[in-house]
NUMARLO-103270 format. One line per field, with one value per residue (C-alpha): residue number from 1; residue in one letter; x, z, y. Coordinates in pm, whole numbers, plus 50000, padded with zeros to 5 digits. Example, Ala and Ser with C-alpha at 12.3 -4.5 7.8 and 13.67 -1.06 7.14 Angstrom:
num <- [1 | 2]
residu <- [A | S]
px <- [51230 | 51367]
pz <- [50780 | 50714]
py <- [49550 | 49894]
END
This chain:
num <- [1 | 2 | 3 | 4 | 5 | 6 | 7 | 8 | 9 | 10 | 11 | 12 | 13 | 14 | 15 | 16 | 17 | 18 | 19 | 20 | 21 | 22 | 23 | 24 | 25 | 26 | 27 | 28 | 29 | 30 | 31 | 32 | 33 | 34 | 35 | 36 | 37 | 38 | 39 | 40 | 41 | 42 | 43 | 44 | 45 | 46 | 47 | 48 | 49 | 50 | 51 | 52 | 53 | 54 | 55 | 56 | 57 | 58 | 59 | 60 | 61 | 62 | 63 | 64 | 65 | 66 | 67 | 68 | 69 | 70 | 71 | 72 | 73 | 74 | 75 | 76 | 77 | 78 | 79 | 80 | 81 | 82 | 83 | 84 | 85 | 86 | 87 | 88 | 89 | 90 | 91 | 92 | 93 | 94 | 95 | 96 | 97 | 98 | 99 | 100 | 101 | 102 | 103 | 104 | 105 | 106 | 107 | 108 | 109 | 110 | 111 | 112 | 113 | 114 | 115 | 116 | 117 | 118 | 119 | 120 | 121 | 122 | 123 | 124 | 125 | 126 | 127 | 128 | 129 | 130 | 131 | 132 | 133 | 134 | 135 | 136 | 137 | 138 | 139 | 140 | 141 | 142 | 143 | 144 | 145 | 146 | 147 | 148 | 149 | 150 | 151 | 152 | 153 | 154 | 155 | 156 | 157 | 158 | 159 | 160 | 161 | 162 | 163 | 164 | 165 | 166 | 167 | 168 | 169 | 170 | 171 | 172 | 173 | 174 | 175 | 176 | 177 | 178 | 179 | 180 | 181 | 182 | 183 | 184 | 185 | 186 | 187 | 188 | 189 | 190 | 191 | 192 | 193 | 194 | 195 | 196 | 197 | 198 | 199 | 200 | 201 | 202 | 203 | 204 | 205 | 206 | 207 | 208 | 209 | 210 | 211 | 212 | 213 | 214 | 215 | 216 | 217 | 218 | 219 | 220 | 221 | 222 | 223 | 224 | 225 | 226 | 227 | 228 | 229 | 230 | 231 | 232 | 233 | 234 | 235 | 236 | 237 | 238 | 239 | 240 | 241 | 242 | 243 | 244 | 245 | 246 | 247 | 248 | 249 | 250 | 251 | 252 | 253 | 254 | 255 | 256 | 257 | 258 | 259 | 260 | 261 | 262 | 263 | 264 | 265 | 266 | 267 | 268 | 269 | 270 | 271 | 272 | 273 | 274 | 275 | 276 | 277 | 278 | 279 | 280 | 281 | 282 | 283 | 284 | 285 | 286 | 287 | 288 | 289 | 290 | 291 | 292 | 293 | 294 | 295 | 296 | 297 | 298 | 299 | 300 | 301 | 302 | 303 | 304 | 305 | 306 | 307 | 308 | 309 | 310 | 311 | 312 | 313 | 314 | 315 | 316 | 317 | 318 | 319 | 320 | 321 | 322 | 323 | 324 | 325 | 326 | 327 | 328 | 329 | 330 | 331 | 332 | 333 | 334 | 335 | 336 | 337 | 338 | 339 | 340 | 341 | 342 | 343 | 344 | 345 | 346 | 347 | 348 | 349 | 350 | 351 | 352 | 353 | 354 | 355 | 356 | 357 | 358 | 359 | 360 | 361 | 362 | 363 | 364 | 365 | 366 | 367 | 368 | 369 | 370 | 371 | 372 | 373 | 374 | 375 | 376 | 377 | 378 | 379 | 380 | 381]
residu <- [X | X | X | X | X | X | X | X | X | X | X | X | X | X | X | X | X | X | X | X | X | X | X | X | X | X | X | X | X | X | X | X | X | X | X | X | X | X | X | X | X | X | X | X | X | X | X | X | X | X | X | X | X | X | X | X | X | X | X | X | X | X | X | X | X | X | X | X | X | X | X | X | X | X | X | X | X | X | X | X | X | X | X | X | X | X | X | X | X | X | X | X | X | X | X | X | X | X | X | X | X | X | X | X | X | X | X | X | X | X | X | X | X | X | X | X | X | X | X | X | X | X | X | X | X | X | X | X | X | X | X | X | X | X | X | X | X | X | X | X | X | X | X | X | X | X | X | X | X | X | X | X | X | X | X | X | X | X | X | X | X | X | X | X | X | X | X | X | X | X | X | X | X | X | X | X | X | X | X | X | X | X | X | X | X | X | X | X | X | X | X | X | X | X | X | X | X | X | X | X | X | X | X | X | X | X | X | X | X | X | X | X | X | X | X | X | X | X | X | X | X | X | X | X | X | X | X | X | X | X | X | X | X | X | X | X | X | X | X | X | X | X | X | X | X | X | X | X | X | X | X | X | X | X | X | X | X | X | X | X | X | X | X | X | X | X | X | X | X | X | X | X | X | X | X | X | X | X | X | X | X | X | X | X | X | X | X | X | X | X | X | X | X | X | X | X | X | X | X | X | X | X | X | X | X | X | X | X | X | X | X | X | X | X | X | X | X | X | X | X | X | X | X | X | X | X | X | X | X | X | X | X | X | X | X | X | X | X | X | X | X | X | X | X | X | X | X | X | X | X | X | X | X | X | X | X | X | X | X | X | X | X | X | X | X | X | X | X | X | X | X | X | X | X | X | X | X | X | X | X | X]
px <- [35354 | 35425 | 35609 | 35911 | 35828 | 36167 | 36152 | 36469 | 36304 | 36062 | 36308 | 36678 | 36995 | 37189 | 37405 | 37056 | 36979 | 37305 | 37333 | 36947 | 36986 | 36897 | 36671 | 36437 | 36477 | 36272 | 35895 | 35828 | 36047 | 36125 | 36122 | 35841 | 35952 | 36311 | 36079 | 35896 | 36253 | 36415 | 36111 | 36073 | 36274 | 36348 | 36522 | 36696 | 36773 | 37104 | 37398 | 37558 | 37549 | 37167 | 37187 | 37519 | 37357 | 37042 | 37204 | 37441 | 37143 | 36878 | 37142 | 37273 | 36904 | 36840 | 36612 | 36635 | 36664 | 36780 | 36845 | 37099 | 37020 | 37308 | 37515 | 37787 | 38113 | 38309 | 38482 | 38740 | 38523 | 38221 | 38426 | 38350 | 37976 | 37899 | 38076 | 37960 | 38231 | 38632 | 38941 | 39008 | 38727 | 38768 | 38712 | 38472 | 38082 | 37919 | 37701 | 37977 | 38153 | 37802 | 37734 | 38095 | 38039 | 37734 | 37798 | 38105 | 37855 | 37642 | 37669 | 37311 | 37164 | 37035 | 37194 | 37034 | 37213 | 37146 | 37405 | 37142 | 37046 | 36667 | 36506 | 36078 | 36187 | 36309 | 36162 | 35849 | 36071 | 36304 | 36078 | 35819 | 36007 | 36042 | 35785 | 35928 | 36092 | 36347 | 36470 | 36793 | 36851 | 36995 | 36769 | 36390 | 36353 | 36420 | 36228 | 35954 | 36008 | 36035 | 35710 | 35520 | 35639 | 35552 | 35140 | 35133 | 35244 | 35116 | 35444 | 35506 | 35782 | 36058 | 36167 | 36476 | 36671 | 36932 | 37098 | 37370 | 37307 | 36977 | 36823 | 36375 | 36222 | 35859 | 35670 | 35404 | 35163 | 35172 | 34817 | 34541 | 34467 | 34821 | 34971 | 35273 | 35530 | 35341 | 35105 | 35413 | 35565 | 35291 | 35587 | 35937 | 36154 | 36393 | 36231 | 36323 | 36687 | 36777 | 37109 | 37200 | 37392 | 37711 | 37699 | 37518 | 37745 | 37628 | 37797 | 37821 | 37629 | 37317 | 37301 | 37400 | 37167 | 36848 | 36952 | 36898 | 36598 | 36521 | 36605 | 36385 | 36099 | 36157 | 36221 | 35821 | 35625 | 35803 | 35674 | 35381 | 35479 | 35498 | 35388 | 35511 | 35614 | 35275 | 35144 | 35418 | 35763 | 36006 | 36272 | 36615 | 36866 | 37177 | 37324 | 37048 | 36922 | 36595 | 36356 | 36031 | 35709 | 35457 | 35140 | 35014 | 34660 | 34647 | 34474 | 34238 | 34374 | 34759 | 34685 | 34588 | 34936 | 34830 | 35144 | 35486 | 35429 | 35189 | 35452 | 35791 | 35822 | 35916 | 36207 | 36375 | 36627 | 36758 | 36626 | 36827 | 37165 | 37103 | 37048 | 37295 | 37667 | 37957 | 38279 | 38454 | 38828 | 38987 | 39187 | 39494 | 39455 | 39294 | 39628 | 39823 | 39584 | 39585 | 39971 | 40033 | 39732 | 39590 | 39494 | 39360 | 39071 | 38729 | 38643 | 38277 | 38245 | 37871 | 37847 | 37624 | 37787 | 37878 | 38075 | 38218 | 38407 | 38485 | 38736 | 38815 | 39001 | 39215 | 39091 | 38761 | 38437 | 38135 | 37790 | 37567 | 37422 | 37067 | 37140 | 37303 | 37054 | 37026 | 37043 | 37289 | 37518 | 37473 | 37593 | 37865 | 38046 | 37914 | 38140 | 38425 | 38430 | 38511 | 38801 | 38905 | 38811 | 38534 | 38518 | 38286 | 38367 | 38124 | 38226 | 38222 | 38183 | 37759 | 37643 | 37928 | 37787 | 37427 | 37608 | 37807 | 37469 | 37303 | 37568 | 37542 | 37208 | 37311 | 37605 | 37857 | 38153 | 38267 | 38422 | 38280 | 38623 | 38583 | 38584 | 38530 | 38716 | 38734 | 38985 | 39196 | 39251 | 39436 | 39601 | 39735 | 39745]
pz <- [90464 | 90405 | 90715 | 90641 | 90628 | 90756 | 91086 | 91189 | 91190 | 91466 | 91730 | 91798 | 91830 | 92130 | 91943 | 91809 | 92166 | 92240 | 91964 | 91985 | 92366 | 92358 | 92138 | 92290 | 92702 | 92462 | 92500 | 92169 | 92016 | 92215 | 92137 | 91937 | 91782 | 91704 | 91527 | 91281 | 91203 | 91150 | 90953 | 90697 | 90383 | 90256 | 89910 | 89893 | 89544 | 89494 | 89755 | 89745 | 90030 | 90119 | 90060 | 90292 | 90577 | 90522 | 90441 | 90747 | 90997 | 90862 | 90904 | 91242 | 91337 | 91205 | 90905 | 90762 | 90392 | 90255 | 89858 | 89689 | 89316 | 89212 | 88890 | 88983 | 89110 | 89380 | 89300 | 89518 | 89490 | 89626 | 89968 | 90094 | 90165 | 90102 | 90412 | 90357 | 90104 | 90176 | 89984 | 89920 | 89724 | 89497 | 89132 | 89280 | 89209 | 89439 | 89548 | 89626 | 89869 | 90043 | 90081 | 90242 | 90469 | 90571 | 90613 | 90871 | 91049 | 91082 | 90946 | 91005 | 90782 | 90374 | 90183 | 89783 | 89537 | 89176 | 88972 | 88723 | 88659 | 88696 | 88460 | 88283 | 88210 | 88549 | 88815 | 88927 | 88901 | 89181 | 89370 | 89399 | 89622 | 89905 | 90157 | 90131 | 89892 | 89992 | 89692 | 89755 | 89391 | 89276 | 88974 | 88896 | 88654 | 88855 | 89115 | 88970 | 88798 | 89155 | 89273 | 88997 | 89031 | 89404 | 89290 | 89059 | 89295 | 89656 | 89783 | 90068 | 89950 | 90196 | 89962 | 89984 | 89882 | 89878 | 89708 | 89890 | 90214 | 90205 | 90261 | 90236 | 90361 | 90309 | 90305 | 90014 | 89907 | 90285 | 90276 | 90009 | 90066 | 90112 | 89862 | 89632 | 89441 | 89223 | 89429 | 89597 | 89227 | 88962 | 88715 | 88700 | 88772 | 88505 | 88257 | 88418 | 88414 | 88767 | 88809 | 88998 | 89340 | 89127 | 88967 | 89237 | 89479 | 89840 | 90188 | 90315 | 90641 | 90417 | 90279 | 90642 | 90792 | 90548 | 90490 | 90887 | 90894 | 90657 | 90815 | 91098 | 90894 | 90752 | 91142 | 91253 | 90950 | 90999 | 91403 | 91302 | 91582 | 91609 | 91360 | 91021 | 90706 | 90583 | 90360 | 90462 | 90386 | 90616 | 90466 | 90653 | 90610 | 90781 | 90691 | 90941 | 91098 | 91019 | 90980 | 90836 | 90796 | 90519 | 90436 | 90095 | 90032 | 89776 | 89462 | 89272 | 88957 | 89055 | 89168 | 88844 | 88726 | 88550 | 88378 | 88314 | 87994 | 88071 | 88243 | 87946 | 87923 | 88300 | 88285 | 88006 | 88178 | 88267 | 87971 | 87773 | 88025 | 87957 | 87571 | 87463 | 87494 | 87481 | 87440 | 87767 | 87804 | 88152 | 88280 | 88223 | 87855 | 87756 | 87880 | 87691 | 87377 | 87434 | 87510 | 87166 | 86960 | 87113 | 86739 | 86638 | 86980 | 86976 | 87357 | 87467 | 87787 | 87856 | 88210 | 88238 | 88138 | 88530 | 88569 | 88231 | 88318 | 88659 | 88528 | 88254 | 88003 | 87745 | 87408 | 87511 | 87387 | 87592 | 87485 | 87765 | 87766 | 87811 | 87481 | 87306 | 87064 | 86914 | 86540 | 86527 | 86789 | 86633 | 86307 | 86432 | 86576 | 86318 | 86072 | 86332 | 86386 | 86002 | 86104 | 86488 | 86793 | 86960 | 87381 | 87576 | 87987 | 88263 | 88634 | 88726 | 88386 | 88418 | 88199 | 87993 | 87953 | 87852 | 87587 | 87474 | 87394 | 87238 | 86987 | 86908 | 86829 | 86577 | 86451 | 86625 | 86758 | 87098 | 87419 | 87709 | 88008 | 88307 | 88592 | 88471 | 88486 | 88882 | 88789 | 88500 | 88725 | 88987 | 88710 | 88431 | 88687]
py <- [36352 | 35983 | 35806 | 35611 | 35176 | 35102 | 34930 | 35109 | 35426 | 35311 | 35350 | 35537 | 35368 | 35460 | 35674 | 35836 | 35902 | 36030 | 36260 | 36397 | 36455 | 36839 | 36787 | 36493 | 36710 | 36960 | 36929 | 37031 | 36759 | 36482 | 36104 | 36118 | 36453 | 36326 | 36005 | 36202 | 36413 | 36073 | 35940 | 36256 | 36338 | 36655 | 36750 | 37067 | 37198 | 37372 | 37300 | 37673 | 37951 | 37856 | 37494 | 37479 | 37551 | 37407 | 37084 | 37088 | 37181 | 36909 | 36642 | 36725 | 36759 | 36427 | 36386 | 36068 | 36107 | 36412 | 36460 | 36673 | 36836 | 37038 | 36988 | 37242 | 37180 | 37354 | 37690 | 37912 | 38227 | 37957 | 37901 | 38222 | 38141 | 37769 | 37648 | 37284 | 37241 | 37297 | 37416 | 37094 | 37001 | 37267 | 37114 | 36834 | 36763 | 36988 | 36691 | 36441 | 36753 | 36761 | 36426 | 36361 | 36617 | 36547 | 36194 | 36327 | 36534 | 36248 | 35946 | 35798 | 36009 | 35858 | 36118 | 36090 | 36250 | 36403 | 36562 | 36732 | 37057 | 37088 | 37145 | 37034 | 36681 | 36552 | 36777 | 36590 | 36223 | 36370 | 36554 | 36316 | 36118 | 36330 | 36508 | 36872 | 37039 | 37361 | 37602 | 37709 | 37803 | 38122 | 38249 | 38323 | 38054 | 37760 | 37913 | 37932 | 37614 | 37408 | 37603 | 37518 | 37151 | 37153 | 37270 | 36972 | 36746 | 36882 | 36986 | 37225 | 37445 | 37615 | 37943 | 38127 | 38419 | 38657 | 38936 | 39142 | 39184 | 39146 | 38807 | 38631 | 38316 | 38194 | 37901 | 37832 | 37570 | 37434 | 37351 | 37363 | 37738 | 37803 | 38092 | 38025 | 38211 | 38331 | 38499 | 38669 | 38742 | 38702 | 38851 | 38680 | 38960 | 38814 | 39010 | 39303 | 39166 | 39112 | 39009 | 38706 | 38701 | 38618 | 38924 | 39144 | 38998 | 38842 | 38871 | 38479 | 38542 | 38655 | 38294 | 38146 | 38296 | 38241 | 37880 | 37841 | 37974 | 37762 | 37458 | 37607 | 37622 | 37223 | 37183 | 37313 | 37172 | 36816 | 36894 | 37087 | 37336 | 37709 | 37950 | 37905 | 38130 | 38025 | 38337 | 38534 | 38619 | 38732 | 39024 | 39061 | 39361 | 39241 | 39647 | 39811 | 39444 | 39578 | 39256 | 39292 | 39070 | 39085 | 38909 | 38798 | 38601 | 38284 | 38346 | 38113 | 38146 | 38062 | 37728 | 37593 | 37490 | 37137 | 37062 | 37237 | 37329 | 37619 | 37822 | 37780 | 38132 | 38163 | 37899 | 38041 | 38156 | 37795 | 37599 | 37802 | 37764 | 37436 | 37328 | 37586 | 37467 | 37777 | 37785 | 37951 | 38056 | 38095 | 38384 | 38295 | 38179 | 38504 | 38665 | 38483 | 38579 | 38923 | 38957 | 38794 | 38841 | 39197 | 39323 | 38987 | 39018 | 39145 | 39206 | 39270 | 39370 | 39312 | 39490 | 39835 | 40120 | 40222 | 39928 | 39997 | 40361 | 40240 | 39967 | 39791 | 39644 | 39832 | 39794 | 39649 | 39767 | 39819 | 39631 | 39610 | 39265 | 39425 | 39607 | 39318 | 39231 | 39498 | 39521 | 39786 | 39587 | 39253 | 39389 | 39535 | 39250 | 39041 | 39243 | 39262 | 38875 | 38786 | 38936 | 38857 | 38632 | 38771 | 38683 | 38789 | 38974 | 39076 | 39122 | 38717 | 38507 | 38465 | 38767 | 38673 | 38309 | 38501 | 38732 | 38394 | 38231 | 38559 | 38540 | 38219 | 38207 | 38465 | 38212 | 38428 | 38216 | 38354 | 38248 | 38318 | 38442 | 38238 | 38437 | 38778 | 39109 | 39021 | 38716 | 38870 | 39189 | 38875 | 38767 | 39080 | 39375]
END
């Protein structure tokens, strides 16, 4: 890892000292441990449920520089898990709630922000720049996207993930022999359409709790102490707290990532999120639409058929979005559309977002409803 050239970070202010007292009575840390926290950086991308706590716990353990990649902003359903941010910075950057908060935690801390959604084009500029890199995204594509990234440029990698109540941590590309992602997952799962947490759904101390132990992680590789996620992930079940450990070996052949075009086909999934703009409505708009314009409204609700017969919306019709493009579907709305508004439902608004940009790639105009069934059920019933 590089070590910081500022002078300040040769020494600890009294406050430093004050602050870091637990920490530098421990004689795994101490005042030369507490230097090398102060002297690393670490960029954590995605400042949700993982990167809450992940942020909060680096700063108040005192690494110098931390960076922020997120190009979200703060939602009320987001409050319930991503306990960095605060009711009232609902509607704000999710970067700008971070930084203030972290900069209240502790204010000696270099907090670098980037309101950008990662993507081929800018990955290895922000990366570059720090010694360790932690995923805290929420989808295959960028996760494979950052590890990929990490092998060009010799970055160890602090992995993350949850779904429910279930919750993994690992460490790859730590050293040279050091597996990766795609040793772990040699197919993206995305093809197999996985849904996200958003539309899975996640209990918040699933992403507390993996975003510490992430931290942790940062914490010994910065020290070099104890025994690290280092070809091995870790699986948590917070339901039964069963807690599992399993090893898997590096292979030859997944280290040669040379450049970030090699790999498109597994960051789909976010390359497409972001070069196709869609329309979206939100809740309370769409009422107003379907109170005065019911027979005028085409409503796809893209959930699974399960979700479908267990609630839903009168006079919408079910398309799953796994079955969406299918020529028989995409000719019937086609035909339907000359004639209404199509919008698009799912359970949260993110499948509806996919289904939104499957039918405009066939030039189908359609709005995608903010905040799914979940937030017109607040608002109509």
């Amino acid at each position: 890892m590089t070590i910081s050239s500022d002078p300040k970070s040769n020494f600890l202010t009294l406050d430093e000292q004050e602050r870091y007292k637990r920490h530098l009575t421990l004689s795994k840390i101490g005042f030369k441990g507490q230097l090398k926290l102060k002297r690393s950086s670490v960029v954590c991308i995605g400042a949700g449920g993982l990167g809450s706590s992940v942020l909060l716990y680096l700063a108040a353990a005192g690494i110098g520089r931390i960076g922020i990649v997120d190009n979200d902003q703060v939602e009320t359903s987001n409050l319930q898990r991503q306990i960095i941010h605060e009711t009232n910075t609902v509607g704000n950057l999710k970067i700008d709630s971070a930084q203030e908060r972290i900069k209240k935690l502790n204010p000696n801390i270099e907090v670098v922000t980037f309101a950008k959604r990662i993507n081929s084009n800018n990955i290895l500029d922000i990366i570059k720049k720090f010694d360790i890199v932690c995923d805290c995204s929420d989808n295959f594509g960028t996760r494979y996207l950052i590890n990929d990234a990490c092998l060009i440029l010799n970055k160890a990698l602090v992995f993350g993930s949850v779904q429910g109540f279930e919750g993994q941590i690992s460490v790859f590309n730590l050293k040279k022999n050091s597996p990766n992602l795609r040793d772990l997952l040699p197919e993206s799962p995305s093809k197999n359409n996985v849904p996200s947490c958003e539309e899975f759904g996640v209990v918040g101390v699933s992403t507390g709790l993996i975003g510490v132990l992430q931290a942790n992680e940062i914490i010994k590789i910065i020290l070099k102490k104890g025994e690290i996620l280092d070809g091995k992930i870790m699986i948590f079940n917070l339901l039964n707290m069963n807690i599992k450990t399993l090893n898997f070996q590096a292979d030859k052949l997944n280290k040669t990532v040379k450049n970030l075009s090699q790999f498109q086909d597994f960051y789909k999934d976010i390359e497409c999120q972001e070069n196709i703009k869609i329309q979206k409505i939100n809740a309370k708009e769409f009422e107003n639409l379907y109170k005065d314009k019911f027979s005028n409204i085409l409503l796809l609700d893209v959930r699974e058929n399960k979700e479908f017969n267990k609630s839903s919306i009168k006079g919408s019709i079910s398309i799953p979005l796994s079955t969406l493009e299918q020529n028989s579907h995409i000719k019937f709305i086609k035909e339907k559309s000359s004639e209404k508004e199509v919008f698009t439902l799912c359970q949260s608004g993110k499948r509806s977002e996919k289904a939104s940009n499957i039918l405009k790639k066939f030039k189908i105009p359609s709005k995608s409803i903010e905040g799914g069934i979940e937030k017109i059920n607040q608002i109509m019933f």
